[in-house]
C-alpha positions as CSV (number, residue, x, y, z in Angstrom):
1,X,-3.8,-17.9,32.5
2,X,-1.4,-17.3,29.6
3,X,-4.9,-15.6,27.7
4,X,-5.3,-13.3,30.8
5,X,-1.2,-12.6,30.8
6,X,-1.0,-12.1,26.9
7,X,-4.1,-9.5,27.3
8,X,-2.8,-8.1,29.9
9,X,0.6,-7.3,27.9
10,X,-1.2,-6.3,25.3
11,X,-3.3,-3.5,27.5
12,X,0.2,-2.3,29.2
13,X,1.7,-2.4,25.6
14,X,-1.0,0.2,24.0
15,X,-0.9,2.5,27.5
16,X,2.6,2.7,26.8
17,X,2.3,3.5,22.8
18,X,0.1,6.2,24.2
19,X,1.8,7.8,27.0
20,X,4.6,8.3,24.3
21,X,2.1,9.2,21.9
22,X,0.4,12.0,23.9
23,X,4.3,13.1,25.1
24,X,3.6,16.0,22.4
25,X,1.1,17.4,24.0
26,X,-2.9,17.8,22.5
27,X,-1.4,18.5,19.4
28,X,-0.9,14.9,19.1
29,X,-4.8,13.9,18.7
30,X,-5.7,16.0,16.3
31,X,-2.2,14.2,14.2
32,X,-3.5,11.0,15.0
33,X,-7.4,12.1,13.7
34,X,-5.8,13.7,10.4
35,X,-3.4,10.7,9.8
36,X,-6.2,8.5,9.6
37,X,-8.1,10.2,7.4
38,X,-5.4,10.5,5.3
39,X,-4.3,7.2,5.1
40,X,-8.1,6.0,4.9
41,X,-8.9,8.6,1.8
42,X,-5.7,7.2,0.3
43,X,-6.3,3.7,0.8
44,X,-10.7,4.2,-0.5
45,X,-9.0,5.9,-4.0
46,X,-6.6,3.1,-4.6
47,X,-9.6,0.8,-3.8
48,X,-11.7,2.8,-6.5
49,X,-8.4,2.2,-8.9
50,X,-8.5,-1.5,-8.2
51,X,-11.8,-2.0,-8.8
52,X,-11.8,-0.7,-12.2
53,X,-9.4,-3.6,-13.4
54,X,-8.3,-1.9,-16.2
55,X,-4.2,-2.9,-14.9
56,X,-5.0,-6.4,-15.7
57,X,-6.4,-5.8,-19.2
58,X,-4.4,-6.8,-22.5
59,X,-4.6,-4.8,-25.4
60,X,-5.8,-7.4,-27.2
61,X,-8.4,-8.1,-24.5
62,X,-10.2,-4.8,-24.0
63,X,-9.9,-4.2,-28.3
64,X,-12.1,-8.1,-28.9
65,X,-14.6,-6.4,-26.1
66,X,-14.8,-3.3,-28.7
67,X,-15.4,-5.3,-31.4
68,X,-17.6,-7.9,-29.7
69,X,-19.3,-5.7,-26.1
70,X,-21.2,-8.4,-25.4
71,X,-18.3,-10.6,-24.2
72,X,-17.1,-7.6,-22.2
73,X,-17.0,-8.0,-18.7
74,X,-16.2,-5.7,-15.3
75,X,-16.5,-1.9,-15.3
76,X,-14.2,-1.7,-18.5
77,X,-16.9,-4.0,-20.0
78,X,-20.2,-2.0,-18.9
79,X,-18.5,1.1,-19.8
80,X,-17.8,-0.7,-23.8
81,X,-21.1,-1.4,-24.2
82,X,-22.5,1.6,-22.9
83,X,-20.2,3.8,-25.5
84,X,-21.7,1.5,-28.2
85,X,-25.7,1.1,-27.2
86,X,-27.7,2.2,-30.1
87,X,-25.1,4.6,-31.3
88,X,-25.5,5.6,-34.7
89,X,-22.1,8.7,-35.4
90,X,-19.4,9.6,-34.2
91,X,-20.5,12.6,-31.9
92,X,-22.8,9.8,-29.6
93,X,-19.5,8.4,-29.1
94,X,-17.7,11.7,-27.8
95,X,-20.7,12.4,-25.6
96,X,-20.7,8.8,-24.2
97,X,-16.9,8.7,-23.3
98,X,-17.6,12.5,-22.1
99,X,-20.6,10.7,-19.9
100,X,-18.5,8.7,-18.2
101,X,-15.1,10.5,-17.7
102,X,-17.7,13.2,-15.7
103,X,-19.3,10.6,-13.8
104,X,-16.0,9.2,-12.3
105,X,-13.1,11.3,-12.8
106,X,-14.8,14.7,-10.8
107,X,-15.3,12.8,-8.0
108,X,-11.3,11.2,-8.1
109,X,-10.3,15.0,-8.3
110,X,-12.3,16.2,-4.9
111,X,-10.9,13.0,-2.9
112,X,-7.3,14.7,-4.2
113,X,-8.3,18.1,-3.2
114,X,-8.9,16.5,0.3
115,X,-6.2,14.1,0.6
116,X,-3.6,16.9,-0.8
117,X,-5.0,19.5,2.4
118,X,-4.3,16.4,4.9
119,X,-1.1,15.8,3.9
120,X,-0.4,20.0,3.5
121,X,-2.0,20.0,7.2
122,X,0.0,16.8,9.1
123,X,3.5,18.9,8.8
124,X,1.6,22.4,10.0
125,X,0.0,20.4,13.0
126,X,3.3,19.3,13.8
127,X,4.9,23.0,14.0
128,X,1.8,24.1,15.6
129,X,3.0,21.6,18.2
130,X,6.6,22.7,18.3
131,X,4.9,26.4,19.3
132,X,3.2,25.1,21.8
133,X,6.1,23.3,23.0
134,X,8.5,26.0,22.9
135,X,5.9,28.0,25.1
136,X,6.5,25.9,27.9
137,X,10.2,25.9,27.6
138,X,10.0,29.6,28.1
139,X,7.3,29.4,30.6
140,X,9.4,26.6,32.8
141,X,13.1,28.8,32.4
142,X,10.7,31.6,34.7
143,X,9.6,29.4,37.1
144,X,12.0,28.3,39.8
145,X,12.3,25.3,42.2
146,X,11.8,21.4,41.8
147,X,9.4,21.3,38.8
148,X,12.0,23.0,36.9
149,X,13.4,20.0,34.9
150,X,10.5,18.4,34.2
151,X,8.6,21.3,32.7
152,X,11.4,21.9,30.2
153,X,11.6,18.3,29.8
154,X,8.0,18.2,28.9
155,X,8.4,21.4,26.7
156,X,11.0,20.0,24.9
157,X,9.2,16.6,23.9
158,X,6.7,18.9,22.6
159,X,8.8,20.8,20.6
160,X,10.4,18.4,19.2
161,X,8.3,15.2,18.6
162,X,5.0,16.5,16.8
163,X,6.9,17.9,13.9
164,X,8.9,14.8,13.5
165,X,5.2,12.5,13.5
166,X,3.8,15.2,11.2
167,X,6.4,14.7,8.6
168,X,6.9,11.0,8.8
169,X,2.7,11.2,8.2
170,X,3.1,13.4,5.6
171,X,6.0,12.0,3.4
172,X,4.4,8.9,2.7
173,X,1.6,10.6,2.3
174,X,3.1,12.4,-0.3
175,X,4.4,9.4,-2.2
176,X,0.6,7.6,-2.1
177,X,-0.6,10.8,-3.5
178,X,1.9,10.7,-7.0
179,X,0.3,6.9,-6.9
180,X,-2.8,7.9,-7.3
181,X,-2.3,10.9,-9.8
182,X,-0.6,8.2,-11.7
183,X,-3.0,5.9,-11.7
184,X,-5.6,8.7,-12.8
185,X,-3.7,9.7,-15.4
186,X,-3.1,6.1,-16.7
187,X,-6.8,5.5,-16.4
188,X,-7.8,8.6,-18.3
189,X,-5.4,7.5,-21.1
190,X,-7.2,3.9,-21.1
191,X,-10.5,5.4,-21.2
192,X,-9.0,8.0,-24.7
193,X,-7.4,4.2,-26.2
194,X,-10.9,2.3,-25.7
195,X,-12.6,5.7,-27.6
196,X,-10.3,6.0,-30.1
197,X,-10.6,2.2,-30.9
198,X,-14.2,2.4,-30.5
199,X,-14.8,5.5,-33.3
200,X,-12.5,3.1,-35.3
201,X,-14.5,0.4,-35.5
202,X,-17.8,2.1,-35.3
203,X,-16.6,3.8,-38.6
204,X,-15.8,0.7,-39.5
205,X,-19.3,-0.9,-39.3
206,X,-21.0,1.9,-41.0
207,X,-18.3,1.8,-44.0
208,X,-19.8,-1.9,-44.5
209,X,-23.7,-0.7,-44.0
210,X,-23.0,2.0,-46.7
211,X,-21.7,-0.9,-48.8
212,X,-24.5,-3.4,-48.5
213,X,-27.1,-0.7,-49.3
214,X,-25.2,0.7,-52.5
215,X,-25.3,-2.7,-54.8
216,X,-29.3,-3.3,-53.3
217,X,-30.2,0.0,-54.3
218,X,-28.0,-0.2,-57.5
219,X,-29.5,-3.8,-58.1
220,X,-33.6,-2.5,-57.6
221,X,-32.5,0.2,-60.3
222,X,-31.3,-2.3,-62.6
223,X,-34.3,-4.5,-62.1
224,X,-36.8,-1.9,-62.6
């Protein structure tokens, strides 16, 4: 009994969410289609963010993966040891780093593009709805007799209610939105601080190569 009288509030509770809900008029399901897209996109890039891992990463960490890649681990570690597999200068480096900043930031930049229209479009749906609902203000003050009241009643929720959801969809929106730009442009220094490191050391190595073969090659002369 309590199951059936706890689903059953539950059922009256959601028919009442969206009989206040729909009060806007249709406006209102398009709002509710856009916000979840919105919120969805948002929530999928700061996924992407988190799943990178490079937030938890010390300096010291990610510069003993340079120096050692096979001790690397996660997507900062496969991208390591792909910038140093059988690279023999400088410029494979670059076009490594250049590799990879194409492969993920291009695809962070068209998830902006479309969460920065939805959040643009949730405050225009809303004044879209305030037209609407202004229309049937005006169209209720000509009609006469009993309906009177409630179609300006109903024209006034209209007017008044989608452009308040709209912007309490978009500001957040908004805020999520600096987030991720943030976070892309914190990611895109990471990726500059892991090749700048890497040409380092790569320099490095070969400075120690050149070394080795001058005293052989000085030691064969000597010999012969």
């Amino acid at each position: 009994m309590k199951n059936e009288r706890t689903q059953i509030m539950i059922e009256n509770l959601w028919f009442k969410l969206w009989d206040i809900w729909t009060a806007g008029g249709w406006v209102m399901i398009p709002l509710l289609m856009l916000s979840f897209f919105l919120y969805l996109s948002a929530y999928r890039l700061l996924g992407l963010f988190s799943s990178l891992g490079f937030h938890r990463l010390g300096e010291k960490e990610w510069m003993g993966w340079v120096r050692n890649p096979e001790t690397a681990r996660g997507e900062v570690g496969e991208i390591i040891r792909y910038t140093q597999d059988d690279v023999r200068s400088v410029d494979e480096v670059h076009g490594r780093f250049e590799e990879v900043a194409h492969a993920v930031f291009p695809m962070i930049d068209r998830r902006l593009s479309f969460l920065n229209v939805l959040v643009a479009g949730a405050p225009l749906l809303g004044l879209l709805g305030t037209v609407f609902g202004m229309l049937m203000t005006f169209k209720a003050l000509a009609v006469s007799g009993g309906k009177l009241t409630e179609m300006m009643s109903s024209g006034i929720a209209q007017a008044l209610f989608p452009p308040e959801v709209g912007l309490c969809v978009a500001l957040p929106g908004l805020v999520l939105m600096y987030v991720i730009k943030r976070k892309r442009h914190e990611y895109e220094a990471f990726l500059a601080q892991i090749e700048s490191y890497t040409i380092q050391a790569l320099k490095g190595r070969l400075e120690q190569t050149e070394d080795r073969t001058i005293p052989a090659a000085e030691t064969g002369a000597a010999a012969a």
